[in-house]
Structure formats: C-alpha cells, structure tokens
Backbone bond lengths (Angstrom), bond angles and torsions (degrees), N, CA, C in turn:
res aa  C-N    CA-C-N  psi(-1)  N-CA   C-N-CA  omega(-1)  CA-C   N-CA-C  phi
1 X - - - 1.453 - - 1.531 108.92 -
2 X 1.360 120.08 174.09 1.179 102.29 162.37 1.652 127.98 -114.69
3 X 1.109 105.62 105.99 1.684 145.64 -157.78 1.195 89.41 -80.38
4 X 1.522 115.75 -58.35 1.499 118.82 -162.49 1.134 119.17 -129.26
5 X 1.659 119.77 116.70 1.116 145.15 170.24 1.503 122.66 -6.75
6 X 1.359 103.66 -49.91 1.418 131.67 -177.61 1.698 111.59 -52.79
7 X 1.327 91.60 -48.78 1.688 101.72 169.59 1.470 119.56 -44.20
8 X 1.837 98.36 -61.46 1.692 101.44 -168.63 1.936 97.48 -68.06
9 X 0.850 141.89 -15.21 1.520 160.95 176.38 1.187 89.49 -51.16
10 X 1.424 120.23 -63.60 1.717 122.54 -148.26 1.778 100.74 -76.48
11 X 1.631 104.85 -14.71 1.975 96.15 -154.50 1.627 65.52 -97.40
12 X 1.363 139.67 -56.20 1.727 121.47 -173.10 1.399 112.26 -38.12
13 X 1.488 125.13 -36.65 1.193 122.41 -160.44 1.810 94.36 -81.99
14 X 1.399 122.47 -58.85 1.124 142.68 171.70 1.545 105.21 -9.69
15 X 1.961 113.32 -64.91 1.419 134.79 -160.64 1.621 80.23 -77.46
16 X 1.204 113.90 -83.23 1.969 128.22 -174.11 2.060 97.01 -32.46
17 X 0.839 115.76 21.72 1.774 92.58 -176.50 1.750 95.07 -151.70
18 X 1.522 123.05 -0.51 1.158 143.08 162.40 1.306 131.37 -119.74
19 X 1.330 118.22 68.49 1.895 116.47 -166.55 1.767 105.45 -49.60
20 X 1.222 107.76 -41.86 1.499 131.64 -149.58 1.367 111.13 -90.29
21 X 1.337 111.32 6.29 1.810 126.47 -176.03 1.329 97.91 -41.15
22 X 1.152 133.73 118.58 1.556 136.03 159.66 1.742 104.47 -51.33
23 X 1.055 142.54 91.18 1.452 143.88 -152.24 1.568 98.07 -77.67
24 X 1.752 117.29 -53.42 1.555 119.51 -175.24 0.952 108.27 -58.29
25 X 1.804 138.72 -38.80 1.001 138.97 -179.66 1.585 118.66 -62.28
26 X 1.562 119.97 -28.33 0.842 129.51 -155.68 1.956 97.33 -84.11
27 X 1.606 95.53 -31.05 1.598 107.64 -155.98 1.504 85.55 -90.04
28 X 1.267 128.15 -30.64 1.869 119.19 -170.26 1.921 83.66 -81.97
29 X 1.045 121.50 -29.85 1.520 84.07 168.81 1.239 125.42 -49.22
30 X 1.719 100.20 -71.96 1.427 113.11 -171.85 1.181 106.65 -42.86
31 X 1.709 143.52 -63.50 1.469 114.63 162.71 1.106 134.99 -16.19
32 X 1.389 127.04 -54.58 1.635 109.19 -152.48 1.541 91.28 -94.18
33 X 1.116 125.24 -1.56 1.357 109.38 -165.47 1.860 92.04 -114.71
34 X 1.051 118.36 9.48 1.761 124.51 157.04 1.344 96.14 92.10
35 X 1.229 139.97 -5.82 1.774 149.78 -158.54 1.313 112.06 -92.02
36 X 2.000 126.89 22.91 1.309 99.66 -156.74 0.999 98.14 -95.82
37 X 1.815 142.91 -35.11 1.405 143.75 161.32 1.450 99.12 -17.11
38 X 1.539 134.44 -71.60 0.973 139.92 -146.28 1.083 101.11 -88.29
39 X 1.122 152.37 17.82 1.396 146.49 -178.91 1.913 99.52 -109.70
40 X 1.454 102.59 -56.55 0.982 147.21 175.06 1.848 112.31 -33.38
41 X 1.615 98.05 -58.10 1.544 103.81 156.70 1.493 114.15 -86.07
42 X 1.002 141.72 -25.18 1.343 127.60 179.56 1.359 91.88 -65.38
43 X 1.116 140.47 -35.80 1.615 115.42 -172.19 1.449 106.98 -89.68
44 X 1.352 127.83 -27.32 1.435 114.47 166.09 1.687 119.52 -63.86
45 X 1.440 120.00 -21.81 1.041 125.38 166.18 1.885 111.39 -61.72
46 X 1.535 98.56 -54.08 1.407 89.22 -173.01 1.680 127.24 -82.73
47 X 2.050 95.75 16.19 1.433 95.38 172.17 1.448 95.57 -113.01
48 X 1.160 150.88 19.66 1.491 155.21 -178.43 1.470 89.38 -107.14
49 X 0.887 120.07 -59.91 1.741 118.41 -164.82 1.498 123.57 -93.80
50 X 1.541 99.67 -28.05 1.557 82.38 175.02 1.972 105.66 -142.29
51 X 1.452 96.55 44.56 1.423 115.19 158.27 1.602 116.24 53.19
52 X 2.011 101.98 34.18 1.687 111.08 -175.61 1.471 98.53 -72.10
53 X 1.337 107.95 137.83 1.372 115.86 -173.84 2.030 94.69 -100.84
54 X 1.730 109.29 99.08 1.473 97.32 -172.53 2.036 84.27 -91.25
55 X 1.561 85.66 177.20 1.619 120.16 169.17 0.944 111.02 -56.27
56 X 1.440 146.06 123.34 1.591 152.84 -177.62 1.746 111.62 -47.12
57 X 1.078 126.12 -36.86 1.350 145.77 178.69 1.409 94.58 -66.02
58 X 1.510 144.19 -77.90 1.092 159.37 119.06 1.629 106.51 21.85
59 X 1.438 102.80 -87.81 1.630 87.23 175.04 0.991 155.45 -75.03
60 X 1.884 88.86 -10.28 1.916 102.73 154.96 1.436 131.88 -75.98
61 X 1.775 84.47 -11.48 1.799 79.17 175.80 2.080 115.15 -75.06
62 X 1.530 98.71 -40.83 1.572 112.89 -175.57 1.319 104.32 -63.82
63 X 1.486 111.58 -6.67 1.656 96.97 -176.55 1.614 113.75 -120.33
64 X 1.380 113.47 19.57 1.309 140.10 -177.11 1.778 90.93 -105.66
65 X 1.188 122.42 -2.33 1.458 109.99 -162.45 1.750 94.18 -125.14
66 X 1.572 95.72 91.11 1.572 89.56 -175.61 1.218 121.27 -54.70
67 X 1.783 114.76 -27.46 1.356 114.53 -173.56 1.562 119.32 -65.83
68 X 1.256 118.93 -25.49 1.862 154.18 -172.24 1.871 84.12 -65.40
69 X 1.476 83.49 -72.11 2.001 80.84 -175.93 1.129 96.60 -56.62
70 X 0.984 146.45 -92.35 1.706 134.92 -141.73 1.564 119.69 -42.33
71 X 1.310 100.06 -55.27 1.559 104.64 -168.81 1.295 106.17 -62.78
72 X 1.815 129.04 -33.91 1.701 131.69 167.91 1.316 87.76 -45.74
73 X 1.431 136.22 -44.80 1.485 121.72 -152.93 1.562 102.09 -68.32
74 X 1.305 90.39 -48.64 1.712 80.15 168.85 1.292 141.44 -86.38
75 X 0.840 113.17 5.23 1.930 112.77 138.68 0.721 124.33 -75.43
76 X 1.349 122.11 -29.40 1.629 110.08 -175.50 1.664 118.75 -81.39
77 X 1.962 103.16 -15.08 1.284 110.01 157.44 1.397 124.72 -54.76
78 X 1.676 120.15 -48.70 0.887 143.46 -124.64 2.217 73.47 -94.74
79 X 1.150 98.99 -66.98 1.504 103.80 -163.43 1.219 128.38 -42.36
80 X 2.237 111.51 -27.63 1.097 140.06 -174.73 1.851 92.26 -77.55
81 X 0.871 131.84 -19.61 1.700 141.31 -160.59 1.575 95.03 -63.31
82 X 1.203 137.48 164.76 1.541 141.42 174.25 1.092 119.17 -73.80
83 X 1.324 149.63 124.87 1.076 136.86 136.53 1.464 122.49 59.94
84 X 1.073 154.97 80.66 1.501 138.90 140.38 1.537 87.53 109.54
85 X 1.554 126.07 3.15 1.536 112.27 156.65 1.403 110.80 -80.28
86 X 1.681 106.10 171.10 1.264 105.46 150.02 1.696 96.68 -173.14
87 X 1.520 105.55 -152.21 1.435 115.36 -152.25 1.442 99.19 -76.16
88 X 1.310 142.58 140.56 1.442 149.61 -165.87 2.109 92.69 -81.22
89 X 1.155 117.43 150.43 1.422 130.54 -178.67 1.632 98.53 -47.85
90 X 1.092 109.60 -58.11 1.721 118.96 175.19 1.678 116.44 -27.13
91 X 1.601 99.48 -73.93 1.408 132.11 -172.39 1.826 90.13 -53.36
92 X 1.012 129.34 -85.24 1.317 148.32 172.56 1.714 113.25 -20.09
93 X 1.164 145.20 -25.17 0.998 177.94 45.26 1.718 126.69 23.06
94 X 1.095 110.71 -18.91 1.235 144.37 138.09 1.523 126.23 -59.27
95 X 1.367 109.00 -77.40 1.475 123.51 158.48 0.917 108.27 -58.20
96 X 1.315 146.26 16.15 1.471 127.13 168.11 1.724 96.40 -116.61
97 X 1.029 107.56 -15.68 1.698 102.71 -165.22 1.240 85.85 -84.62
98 X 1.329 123.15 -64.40 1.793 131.55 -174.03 1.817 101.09 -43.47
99 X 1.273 132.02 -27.56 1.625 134.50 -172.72 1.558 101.22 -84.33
100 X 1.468 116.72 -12.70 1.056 121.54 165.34 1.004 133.99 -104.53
101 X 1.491 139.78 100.04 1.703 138.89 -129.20 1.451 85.86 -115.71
102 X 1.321 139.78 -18.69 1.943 122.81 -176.29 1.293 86.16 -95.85
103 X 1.271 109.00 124.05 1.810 116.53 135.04 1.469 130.71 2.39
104 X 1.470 106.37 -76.55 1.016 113.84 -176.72 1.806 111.70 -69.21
105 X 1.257 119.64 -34.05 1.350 118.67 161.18 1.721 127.34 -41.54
106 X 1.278 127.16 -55.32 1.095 159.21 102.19 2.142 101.72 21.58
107 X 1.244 106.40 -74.46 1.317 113.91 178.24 1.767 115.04 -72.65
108 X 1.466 98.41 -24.54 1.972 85.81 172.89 1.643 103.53 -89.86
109 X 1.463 111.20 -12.82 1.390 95.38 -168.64 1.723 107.32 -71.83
110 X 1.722 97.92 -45.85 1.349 96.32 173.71 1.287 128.40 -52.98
111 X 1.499 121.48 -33.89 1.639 116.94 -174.86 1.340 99.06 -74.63
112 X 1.346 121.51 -23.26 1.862 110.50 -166.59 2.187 80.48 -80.78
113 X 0.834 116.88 -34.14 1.685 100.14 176.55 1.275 120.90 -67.74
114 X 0.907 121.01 -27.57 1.961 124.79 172.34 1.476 99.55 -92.11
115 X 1.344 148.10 -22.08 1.217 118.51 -147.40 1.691 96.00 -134.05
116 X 1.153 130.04 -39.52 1.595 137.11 171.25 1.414 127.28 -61.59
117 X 1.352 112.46 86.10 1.189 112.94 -177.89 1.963 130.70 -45.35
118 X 1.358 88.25 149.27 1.698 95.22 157.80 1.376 132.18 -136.81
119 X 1.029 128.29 -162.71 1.616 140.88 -160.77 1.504 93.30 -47.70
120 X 1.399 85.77 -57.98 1.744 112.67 -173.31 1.913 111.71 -34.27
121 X 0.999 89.75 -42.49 1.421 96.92 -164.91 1.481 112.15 -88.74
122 X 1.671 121.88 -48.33 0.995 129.19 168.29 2.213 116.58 -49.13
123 X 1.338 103.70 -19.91 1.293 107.66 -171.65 1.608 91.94 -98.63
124 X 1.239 114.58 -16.35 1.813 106.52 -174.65 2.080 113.63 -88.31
125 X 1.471 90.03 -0.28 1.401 98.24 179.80 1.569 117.25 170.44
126 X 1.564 109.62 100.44 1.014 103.44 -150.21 1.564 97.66 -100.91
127 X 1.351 121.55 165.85 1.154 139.20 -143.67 1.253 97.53 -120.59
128 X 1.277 136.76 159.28 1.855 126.66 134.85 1.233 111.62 -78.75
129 X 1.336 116.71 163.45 2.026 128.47 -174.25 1.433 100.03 -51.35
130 X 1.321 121.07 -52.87 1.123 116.84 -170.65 1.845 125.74 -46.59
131 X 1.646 101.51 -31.39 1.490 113.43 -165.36 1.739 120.75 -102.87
132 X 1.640 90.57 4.11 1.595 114.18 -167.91 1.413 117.97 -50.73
133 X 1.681 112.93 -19.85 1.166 113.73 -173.75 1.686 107.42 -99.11
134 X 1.553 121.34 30.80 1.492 140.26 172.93 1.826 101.57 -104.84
135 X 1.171 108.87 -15.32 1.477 106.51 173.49 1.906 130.29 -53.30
136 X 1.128 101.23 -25.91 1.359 99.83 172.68 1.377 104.48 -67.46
137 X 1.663 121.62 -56.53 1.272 118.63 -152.55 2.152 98.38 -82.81
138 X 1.510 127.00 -15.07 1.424 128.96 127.52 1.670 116.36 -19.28
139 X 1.498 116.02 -64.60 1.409 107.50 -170.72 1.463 112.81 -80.28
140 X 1.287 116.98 -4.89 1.815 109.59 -162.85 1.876 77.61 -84.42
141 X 1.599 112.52 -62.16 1.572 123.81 -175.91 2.209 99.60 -20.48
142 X 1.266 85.33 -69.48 1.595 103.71 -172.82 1.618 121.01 -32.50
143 X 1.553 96.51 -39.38 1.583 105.98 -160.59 1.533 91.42 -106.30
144 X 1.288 127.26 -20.59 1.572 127.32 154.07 1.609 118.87 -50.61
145 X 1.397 105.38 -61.25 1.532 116.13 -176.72 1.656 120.20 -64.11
146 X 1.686 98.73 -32.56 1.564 103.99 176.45 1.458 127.86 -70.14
147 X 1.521 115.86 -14.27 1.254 135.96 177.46 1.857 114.14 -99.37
148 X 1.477 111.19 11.18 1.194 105.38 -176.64 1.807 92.07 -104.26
149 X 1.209 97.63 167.74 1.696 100.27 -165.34 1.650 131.27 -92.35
150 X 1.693 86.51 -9.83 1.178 83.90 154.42 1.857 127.34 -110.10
151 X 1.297 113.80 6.13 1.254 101.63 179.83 2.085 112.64 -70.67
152 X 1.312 94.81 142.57 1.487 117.77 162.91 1.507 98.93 -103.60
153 X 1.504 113.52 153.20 1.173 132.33 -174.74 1.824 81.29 -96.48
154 X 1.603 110.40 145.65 1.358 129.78 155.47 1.759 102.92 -49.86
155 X 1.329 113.97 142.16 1.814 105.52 171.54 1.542 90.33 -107.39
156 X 1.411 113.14 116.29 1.697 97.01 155.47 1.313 142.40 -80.14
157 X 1.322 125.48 135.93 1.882 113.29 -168.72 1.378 109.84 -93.28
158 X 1.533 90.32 137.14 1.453 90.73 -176.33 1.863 111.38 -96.73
C-alpha cells in the first residue's frame, strides 16, 4: 500500500525525471495488464502530495474515476495519521479490493486471502514436505480456530 510517503515521492520523481513519457503507451499498458485504476491513483496521489503536474487528458481521466479520488483520499488520511500508525489488516484489504474495479479481480484477490498460505500458518501446524500442498486448507482451519473464544495463541520462548 502506500504506507510510505517515500513511495508516492519515487512515482513524482519517476513522472518529474521523464517530460516525454509516452502517456497512451503508458495507459494501454495499464489496460491490458488490468492495472488502470491503480495506475490512475498513483498519479493522483503523486499530484496531491507532491505537486506532479500530469497531462490534462491524463488528469481528466484519474479524476473521472470516483473510486481513484476516494481511495487517494484515503491515503492521504492514512499518511496524515501519527507516527507508527497505519491502516488496520481489515481496512488494508479493503483498499485493495476497492483498487480493484473488475469483479472478477476482486474474486482472485479474495481467494488468494482465504486460501494462500503464510509463515503464520506453516508455524501453526506443521506438515512434512511431502503434505505441503494441504496448507491452504491448514490456513482456512487456522483463521477458523483463531476466532473461536477460547483459543490462546501458543507463546514461543525465545
């Protein structure tokens, strides 16, 4: 996401260090490759915050995209936040579904969230090599059991 300032910095510097950006070329990417929402706010982000002066064509398109405005709005909430906050796992996951404007986009993000394991999971029940590919249905168990009221998490000692 963008957590850190520094990021939207780098796509200003990116636009600011290329006058001559082929822009259509830039936008028939982001089409075919499903990324144009997201392309779309990263540059409204990096003209809210760090004063990128885009192409009128360009900035009428990101600002035709109510969803583009909103979600910049919320980064730019998010960034104004104190110190060592940020977006709760929920919220964050949220913003990613909303960064995804097709449906079906939307539907792989969620299954890769229920079904793709992590660290987390592999340490909550470990498997032998052989059985590694039981890990998805490991994480659905995991995120079932962690929400029941009586589980305590194991503490490990270090």
């Amino acid at each position: 996401c963008w957590e850190r300032l520094g990021w939207i910095a780098d796509v200003a510097g990116l636009i600011n260090l290329n006058p001559q950006l082929d822009w259509d070329l830039a936008m028939a990417k982001a089409r075919t490759l499903k990324c144009e929402r997201v392309l779309l706010h990263s540059l409204l982000l990096a003209q809210r915050l760090a004063g990128v002066r885009l192409p009128p064509a360009i900035e009428r398109l990101a600002c035709e995209d109510a969803g583009s405005q909103a979600l910049a709005g919320s980064i730019v909430q998010t960034l104004v936040q104190p110190l060592g906050s940020s977006m709760s796992k929920f919220n964050l996951h949220h913003y990613f579904l909303k960064l995804q404007h097709r449906p079906a986009t939307q539907v792989r993000h969620l299954l890769r969230l229920i079904f793709k394991p992590t660290i987390i999971d592999w340490e909550f029940w470990s498997l032998p090599p052989s059985m590694t590919f039981l890990y998805p249905f490991v994480r659905i168990i995991r995120l079932i059991v962690e929400r029941l009221p009586f589980y305590h998490p194991r503490k490990t000692s270090d």
